[in-house]
Every structure is written in C-alpha cells, then in structure tokens.
C-alpha positions as CSV (number, residue, x, y, z in Angstrom):
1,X,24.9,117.9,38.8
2,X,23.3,120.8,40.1
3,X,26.0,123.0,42.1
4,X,25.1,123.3,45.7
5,X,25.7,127.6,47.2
6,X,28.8,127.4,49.1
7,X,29.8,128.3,52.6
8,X,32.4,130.5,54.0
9,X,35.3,130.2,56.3
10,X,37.1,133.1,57.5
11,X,41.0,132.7,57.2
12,X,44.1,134.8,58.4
13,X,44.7,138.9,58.0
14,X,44.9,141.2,55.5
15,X,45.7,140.5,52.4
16,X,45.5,143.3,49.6
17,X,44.7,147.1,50.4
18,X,43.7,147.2,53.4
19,X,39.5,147.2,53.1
20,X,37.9,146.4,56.5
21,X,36.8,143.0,55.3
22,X,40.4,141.8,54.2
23,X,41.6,143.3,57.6
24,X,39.7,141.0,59.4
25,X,40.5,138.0,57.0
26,X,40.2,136.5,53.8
27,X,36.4,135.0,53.3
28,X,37.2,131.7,51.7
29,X,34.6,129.7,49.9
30,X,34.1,126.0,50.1
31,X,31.3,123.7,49.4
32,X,31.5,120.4,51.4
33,X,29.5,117.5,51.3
34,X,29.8,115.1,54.3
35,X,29.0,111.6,52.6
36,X,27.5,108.7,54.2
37,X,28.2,107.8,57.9
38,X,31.4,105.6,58.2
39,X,32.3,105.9,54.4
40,X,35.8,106.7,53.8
41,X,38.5,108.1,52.7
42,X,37.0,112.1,52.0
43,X,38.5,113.1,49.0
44,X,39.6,116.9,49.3
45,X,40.0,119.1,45.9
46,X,42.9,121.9,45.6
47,X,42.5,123.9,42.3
48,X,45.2,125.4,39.7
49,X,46.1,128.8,39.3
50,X,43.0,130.6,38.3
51,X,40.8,127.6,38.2
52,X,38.0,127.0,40.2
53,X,36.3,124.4,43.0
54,X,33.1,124.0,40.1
55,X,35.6,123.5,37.1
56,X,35.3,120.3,35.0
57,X,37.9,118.3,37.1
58,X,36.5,119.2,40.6
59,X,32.9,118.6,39.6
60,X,33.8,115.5,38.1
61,X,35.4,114.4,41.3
62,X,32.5,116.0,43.3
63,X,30.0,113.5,41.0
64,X,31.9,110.4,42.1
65,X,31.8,111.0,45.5
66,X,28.1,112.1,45.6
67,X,27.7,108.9,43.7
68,X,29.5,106.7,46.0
69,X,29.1,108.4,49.6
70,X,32.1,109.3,49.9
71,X,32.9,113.1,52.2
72,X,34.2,115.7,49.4
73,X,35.4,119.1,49.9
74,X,36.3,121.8,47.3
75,X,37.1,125.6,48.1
76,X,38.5,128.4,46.0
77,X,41.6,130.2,47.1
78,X,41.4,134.1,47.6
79,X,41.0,135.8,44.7
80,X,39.5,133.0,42.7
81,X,35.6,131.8,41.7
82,X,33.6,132.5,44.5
83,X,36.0,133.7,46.8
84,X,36.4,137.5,47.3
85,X,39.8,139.4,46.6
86,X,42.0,140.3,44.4
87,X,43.8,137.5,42.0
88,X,47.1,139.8,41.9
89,X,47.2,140.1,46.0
90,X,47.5,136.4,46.4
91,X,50.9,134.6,47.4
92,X,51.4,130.9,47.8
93,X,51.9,131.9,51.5
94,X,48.0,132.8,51.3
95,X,46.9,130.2,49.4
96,X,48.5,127.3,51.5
97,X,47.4,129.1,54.6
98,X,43.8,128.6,53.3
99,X,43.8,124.9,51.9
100,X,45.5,124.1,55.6
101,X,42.5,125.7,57.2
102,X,39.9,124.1,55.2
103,X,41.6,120.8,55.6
104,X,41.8,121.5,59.5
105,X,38.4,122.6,60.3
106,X,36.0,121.5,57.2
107,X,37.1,118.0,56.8
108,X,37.1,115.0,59.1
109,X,38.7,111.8,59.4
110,X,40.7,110.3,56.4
111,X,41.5,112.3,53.4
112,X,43.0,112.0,50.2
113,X,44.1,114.9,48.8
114,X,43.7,115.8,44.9
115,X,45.3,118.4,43.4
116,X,45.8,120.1,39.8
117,X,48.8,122.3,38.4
118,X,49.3,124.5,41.1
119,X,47.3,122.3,43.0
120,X,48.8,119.7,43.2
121,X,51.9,121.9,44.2
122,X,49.3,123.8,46.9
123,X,48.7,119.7,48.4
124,X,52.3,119.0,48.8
125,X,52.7,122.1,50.8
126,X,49.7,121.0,53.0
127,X,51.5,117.4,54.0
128,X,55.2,118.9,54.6
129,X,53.4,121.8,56.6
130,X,50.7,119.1,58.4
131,X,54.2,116.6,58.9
132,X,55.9,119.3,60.6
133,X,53.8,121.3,62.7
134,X,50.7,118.8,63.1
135,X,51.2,115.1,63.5
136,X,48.1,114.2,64.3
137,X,46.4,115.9,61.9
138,X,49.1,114.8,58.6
139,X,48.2,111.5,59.3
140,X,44.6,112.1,58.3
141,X,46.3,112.3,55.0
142,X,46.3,109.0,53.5
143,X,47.9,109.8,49.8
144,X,47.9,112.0,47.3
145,X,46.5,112.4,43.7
146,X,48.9,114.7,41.5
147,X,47.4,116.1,38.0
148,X,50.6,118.0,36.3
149,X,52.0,118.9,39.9
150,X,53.3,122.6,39.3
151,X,55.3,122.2,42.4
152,X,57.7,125.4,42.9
153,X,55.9,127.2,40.3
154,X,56.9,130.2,41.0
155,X,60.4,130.0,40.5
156,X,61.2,126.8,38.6
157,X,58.1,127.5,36.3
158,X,57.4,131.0,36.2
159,X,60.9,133.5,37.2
160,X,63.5,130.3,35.7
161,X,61.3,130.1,32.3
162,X,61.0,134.2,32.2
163,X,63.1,135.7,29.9
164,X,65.2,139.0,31.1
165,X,62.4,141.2,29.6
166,X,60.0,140.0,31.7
167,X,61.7,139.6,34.9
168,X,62.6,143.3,34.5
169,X,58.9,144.6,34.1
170,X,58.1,142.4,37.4
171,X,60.9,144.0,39.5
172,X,60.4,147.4,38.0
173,X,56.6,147.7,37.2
174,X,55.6,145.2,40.1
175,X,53.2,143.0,37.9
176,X,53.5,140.8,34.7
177,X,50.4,140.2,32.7
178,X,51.1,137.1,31.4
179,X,48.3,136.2,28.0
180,X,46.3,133.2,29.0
181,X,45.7,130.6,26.4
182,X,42.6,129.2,28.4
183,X,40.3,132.0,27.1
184,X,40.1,132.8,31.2
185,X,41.9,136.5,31.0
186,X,45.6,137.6,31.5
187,X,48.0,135.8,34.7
188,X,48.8,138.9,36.8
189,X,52.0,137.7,38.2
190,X,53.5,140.2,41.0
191,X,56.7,141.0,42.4
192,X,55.4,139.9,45.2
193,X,54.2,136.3,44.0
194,X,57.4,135.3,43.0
195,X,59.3,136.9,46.0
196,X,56.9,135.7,48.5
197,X,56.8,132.0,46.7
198,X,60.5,131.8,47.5
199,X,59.5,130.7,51.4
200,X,57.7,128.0,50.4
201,X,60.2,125.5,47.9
202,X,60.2,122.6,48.0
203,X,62.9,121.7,46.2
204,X,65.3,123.2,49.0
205,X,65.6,120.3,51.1
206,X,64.8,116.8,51.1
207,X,61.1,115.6,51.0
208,X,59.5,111.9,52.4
209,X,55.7,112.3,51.6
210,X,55.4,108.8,54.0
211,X,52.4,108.3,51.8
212,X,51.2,106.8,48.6
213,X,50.9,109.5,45.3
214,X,50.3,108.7,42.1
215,X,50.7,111.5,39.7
216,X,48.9,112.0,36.5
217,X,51.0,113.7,33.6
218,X,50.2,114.7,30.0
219,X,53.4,114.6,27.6
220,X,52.5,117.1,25.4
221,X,51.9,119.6,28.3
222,X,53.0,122.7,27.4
223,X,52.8,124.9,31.5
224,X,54.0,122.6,33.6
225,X,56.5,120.1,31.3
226,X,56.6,116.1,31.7
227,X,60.4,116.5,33.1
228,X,59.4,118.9,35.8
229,X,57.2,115.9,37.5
230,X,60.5,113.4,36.9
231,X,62.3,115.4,38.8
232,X,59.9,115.8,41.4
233,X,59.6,111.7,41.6
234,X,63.7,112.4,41.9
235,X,63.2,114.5,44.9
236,X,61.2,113.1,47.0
237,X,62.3,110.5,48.7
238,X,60.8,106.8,50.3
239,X,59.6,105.2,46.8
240,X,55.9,106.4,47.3
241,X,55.3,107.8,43.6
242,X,53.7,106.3,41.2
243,X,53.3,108.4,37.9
244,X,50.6,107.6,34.6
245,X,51.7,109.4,31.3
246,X,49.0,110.4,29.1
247,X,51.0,110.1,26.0
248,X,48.7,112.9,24.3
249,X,47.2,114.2,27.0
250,X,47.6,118.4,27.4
251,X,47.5,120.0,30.5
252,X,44.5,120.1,32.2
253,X,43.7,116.4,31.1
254,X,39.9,116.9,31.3
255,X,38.9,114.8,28.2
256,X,36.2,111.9,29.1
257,X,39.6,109.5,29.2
258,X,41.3,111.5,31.3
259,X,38.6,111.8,33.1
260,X,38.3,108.1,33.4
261,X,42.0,108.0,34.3
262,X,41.6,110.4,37.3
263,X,38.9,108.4,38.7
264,X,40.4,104.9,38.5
265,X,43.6,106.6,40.0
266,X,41.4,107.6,42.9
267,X,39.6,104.8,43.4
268,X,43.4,103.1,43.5
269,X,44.6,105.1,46.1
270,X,41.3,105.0,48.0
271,X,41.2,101.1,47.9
272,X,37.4,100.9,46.2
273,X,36.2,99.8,43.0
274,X,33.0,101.3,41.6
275,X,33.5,99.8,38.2
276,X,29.8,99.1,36.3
C-alpha cells in the first residue's frame, strides 16, 4: 500500500524554543481518507511513544479500511514522523491537545478509536476530556480498541519504575536518555514530561468509559506489563472491558497473528465481518 502525502493541521501555541513557527502552533500531520459515503464506524489511529501514523500497525489498519470503505485517520503527534518539533519538547498535555483536534475537526460521524502503548493511553484521555467538556462530540465515540494501554505512563511506567539514579539526572540534568531496544534511537524523557504528565492521570479519580473496549495484551511484554492493563480493567468502572491475552505475544504485537487479532477485534467492536 502506497502511502498517500499527508496534510497538515495547525494546533495550539508554542511548544519548544520559541521559533516563529512553534509560536504560532504546532503543524501536526495527518493523512485521512474519507471512505465510502454512508459507511461506518471511521476508525481513528493514535500512535505510541515514538511511533509513527505509517508504522506496521497503523498501515495495517489503514489497509483494512481502504479495503472495506471504511473513513480512517492517522496523524503523528509533535515531534514524531512527519510532524515537525522537537521529541523532548513534547508533554502529554501536547499530545492529547492534538489527537482532540484531529478528532474534532478531521473526522466525522462515528468513530472508533485505536490506540497503541501510549496510545492507547493518548485515546482514553480523548473520551474523559470529549465526556467532560464536549458531549456531543464524545458520543461520536462508539468504543475503543486498546493494544498494551500505557495509560499513566509517565508516572506509573516511567518516574514509579525509575530507580533513584535516574530520577536524580531528570530533576537535576532536566532530561533522561533512556536506550531504546526498538533500534529507533534513545527516549529523551524530560523533567518536564513527567511533571507536566502529572495533570493528566487517570488513575486519580474514578473512570466510566460508557463504551465498549476491548484491549489487546501481550504476556510477555516487557514496557508496559500485563498487570498494568488488570488494573486498569480494575479502575474503570461500568463493566465495558473486554481484554485478549496474547500468551507470547511482546509488545508491539505486530506479528501476522497479531495482526489478525487486531483486526478481528475491530471488526468486533465495529459490528462487521469481512472474513474471506
């Protein structure tokens, strides 16, 4: 599937050091592809930390729609693939800000929302936020596809899991390079990430979603660990969650059967069956 150039869509203030192009707003990237007329739900993709909209997942999802007719959109947070910035200017803050204004002014009418590792933390954000400030628009959220939700990454996954050497360079230096297994350079993680990521838990108070999820989880998942998505099935409340182990599936569960997986989970939530 030949990648299509993407479009931009400029979002919020400054965000970095100050450049006359971040003063006016971050120049997020998206690609969108409307589907066929009346065919529905959209499917909307929300990447990982570092990842991209064209990644294996995302392209994978971007191919079943295409296939099928069905509205997709995909974007790349600041600082990421295609979208200008910095990587170690970005804060959660930022990045939800974003994924709320592609959702609000690319897509249209019913969406599900499918996100990955920080993601899938990224979509969760979008509903509370769309619940609270935007009924009308929340409800064009119909459910939620989870892969390894790194939900309150930031401090459950990242400043909890740190030890005291590390915390100390990132209050004192202002930046941790954290080595990257994924061949895809070093994590700068800033003072500022973790800090900032503080005003966005979700953890902090009760949480009804009001809408299916089904989560996708790899046991052997070494970043974001099975018992961090039990707990978030304990926290959130209404009995919407519906989780699939992958009993040797990794983290970023992009073998063909995981593939599969994520696709038949879709096609669950979205009520459709495209089997051959």
């Amino acid at each position: 599937m030949t990648e299509a150039q993407p479009q931009f869509l400029r979002v919020g203030g400054a965000v970095g050091n100050g450049a006359p192009e971040e003063a006016s707003g971050r120049r997020i990237a998206y690609l969108a592809d409307a589907g066929k007329p009346g065919r529905t739900p959209g499917v909307m993709w929300l990447s990982g930390l570092k990842s991209e909209m064209t990644s294996t997942k995302a392209s994978v999802l971007a191919a079943w729609a295409a296939a099928h007719g069905h509205p997709c959109t995909r974007f790349d947070y600041s600082g990421h693939g295609q979208s200008p910035g910095r990587f170690e200017d970005g804060t959660v803050g930022a990045w939800l800000e974003e994924a709320l204004a592609v959702f609000r002014q690319v897509t249209q009418g019913p969406q599900i929302l499918v996100g990955s590792s920080m993601g899938g933390y990224i979509a969760l954000l979008v509903l509370r936020a769309l619940m609270r400030d935007a009924p009308a628009e929340a409800a064009r959220v119909k459910a939620l596809l989870l892969i390894a939700p790194a939900w309150d990454m930031t401090e459950r996954l990242m400043w909890a899991r740190f030890p005291e050497s590390v915390r100390r360079e990132v209050v004192v230096k202002g930046v941790y390079h954290r080595p990257s297994k994924y061949g895809d350079g070093d994590y700068a993680i800033s003072r500022r990430l973790i800090e900032e990521g503080r005003h966005h838990l979700i953890g902090d108070a009760p949480f009804d979603p009001g809408r299916p999820i089904h989560v996708l989880h790899g046991l052997l998942d070494p970043d974001v660990p099975w018992e961090h998505t039990l707990d978030l099935v304990a926290h959130l409340s209404g009995d919407h969650v519906q989780v699939s182990a992958v009993p040797d599936g990794e983290h970023r569960l992009s073998r063909p059967e995981d593939l599969d997986l994520m696709i038949r989970a879709l096609e669950g939530l979205a009520g459709v069956s495209y089997a051959k």
